[in-house]
N, C-alpha and C positions, 0 to 999 in steps of 0.2 A: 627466245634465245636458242641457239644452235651450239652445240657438244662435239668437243672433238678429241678422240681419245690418240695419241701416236703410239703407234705400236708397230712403227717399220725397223727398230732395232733388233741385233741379234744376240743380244742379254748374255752375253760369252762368259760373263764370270759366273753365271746359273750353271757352267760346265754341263752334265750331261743332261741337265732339267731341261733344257730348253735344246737339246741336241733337232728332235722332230718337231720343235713346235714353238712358237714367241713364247716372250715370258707370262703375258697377261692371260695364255689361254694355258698355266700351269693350275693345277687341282689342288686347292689346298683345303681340307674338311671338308669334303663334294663340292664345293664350287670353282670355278678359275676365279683368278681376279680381274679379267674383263666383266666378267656376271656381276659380282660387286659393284664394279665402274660404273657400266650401265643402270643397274638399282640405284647407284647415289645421283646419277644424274637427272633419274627418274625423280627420285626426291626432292631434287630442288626444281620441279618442273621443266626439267629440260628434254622436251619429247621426241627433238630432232637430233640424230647422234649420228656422226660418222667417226670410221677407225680410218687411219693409215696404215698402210701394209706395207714391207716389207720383206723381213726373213721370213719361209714357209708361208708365203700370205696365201695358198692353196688350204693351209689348214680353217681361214675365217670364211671361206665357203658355206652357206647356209647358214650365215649366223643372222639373227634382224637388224643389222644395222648397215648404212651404204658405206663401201667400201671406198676407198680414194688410197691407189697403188702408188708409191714411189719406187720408180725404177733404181736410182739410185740410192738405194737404202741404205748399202754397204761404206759408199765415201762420202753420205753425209748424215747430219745430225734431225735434231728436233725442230730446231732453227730452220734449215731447209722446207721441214714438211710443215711447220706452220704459215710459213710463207706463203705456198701453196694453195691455204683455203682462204676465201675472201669472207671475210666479216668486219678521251683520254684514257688509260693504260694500268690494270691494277693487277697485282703478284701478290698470291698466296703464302705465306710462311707459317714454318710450327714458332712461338716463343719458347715452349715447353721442350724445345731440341732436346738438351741434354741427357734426359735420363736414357733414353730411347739410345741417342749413342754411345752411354756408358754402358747399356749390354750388348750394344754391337762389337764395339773393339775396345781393347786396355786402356788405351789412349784415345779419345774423343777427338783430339787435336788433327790424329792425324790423317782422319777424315774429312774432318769437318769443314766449310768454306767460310769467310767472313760474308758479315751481314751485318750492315749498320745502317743503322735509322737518321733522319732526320728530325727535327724538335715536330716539324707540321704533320711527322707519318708518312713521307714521302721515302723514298729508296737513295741511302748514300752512296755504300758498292758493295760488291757481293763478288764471288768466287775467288777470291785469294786465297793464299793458305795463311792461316792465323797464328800469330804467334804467342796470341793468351785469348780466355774464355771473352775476354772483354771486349772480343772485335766481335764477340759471336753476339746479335740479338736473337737467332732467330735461325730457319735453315728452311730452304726453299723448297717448297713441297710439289714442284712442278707442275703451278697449278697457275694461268695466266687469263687474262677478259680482256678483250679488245671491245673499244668503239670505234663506230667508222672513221670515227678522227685519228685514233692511235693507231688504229691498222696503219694507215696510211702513210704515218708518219715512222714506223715500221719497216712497210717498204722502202722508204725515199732511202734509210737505214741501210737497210738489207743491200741496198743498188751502191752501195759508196765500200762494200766489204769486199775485195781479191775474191776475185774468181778463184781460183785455186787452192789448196789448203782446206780441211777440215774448220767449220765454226763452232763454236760452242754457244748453247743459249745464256750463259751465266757471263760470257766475252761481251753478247749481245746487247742485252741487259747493262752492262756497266757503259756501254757506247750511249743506250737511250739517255740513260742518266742525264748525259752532256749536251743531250740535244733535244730535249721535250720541254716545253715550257712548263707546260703542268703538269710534271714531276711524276713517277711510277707509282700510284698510289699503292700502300703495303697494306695487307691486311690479315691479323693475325688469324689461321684458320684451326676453329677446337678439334680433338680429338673425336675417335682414335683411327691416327693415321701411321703407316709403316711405309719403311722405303727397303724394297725388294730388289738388293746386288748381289748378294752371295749367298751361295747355300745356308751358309749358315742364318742367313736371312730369314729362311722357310721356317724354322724353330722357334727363331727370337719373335718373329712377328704374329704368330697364333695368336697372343692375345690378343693383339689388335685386333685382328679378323675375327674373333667371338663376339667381341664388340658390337665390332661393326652388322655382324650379321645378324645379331639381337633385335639392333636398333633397325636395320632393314626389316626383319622379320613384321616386327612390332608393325611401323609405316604399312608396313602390305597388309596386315589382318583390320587396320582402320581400314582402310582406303574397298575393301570388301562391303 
């Protein structure tokens, strides 16, 4: 399997964290959270990793992994740069949402996107705004696997959307819905994971990143 991390956005609500530099190469406890990416992909045996670049991508210069530039980084999305690399269709989610945004913001709601399941585990719809906890199963952890059949059926997707106009992958996603036979398989992914949009992010999310760099740590002194 082949890893692809995006990281051609310009992370604007990180305000002046990411002024010289993307979000993923920000320093939280000595490491960025690109170094983590790459360690968990290393973990699940995924040897071969490309980033996409975008904002500052002068800064991923020297780093071990191949780079794959999007000129357009600025007027498009995730969506775009996934399209991009060539590789049925499965989407990571937290179950365990809620706590996690109840110390992000007062109101959870009014972040949070809908996420509803079907009885077989397959994907109902996703990114609306929710009007109680009960459309929420779940919160999409930006984490997606293509087979060559889903890629493809991906693209035929992606070629039927306006040229024009910014896309969104959670727009995306609720398109595939309508048009995959074999349904977006969901799959609940355990902890500990954090979603990093606002400074205040950097705080709330340390523990996670303890965690997680525990649990890396550990994997690396086996693997010795």
């Amino acid at each position: 399997m082949r890893g692809v991390i995006l990281a051609a956005g310009r992370g604007s609500r990180m305000g002046p964290h990411t002024a010289d530099r993307p979000k993923c190469l920000m320093e939280i406890n000595g490491a960025s959270l690109l170094e983590r990416q790459l360690a968990a992909l290393r973990h699940a045996a995924i040897t071969e990793a490309a980033v996409v670049t975008g904002w500052r991508a002068e800064r991923f210069v020297g780093k071990p992994v191949r780079l794959l530039h999007n000129p357009r980084w600025d007027s498009s999305t995730m969506v775009d740069s996934v399209a991009r690399e060539p590789d049925p269709i499965v989407i990571g989610y937290d179950p365990d949402w809620l706590p996690l945004w109840s110390r992000r913001f007062d109101d959870p709601l009014t972040d949070a996107e809908t996420f509803r399941l079907r009885g077989d585990g397959t994907l109902a719809q996703i990114g609306a705004r929710p009007r109680s906890l009960e459309e929420i199963e779940g919160q999409y952890v930006g984490l997606l696997k293509f087979e060559p059949d889903g890629w493809e059926t991906l693209r035929t997707v992606l070629a039927g959307l306006p040229a024009q106009g910014r896309r969104n992958t959670t727009a995306l996603l609720n398109r595939l819905i309508d048009r995959v036979p074999f349904g977006l398989r969901a799959v609940p992914i355990p902890g500990p994971w954090h979603e990093f949009d606002t400074p205040s992010d950097l705080q709330v999310g340390r523990t996670a990143l303890d965690e997680l760099d525990k649990e890396l740590s550990a994997d690396k002194d086996e693997r010795r």
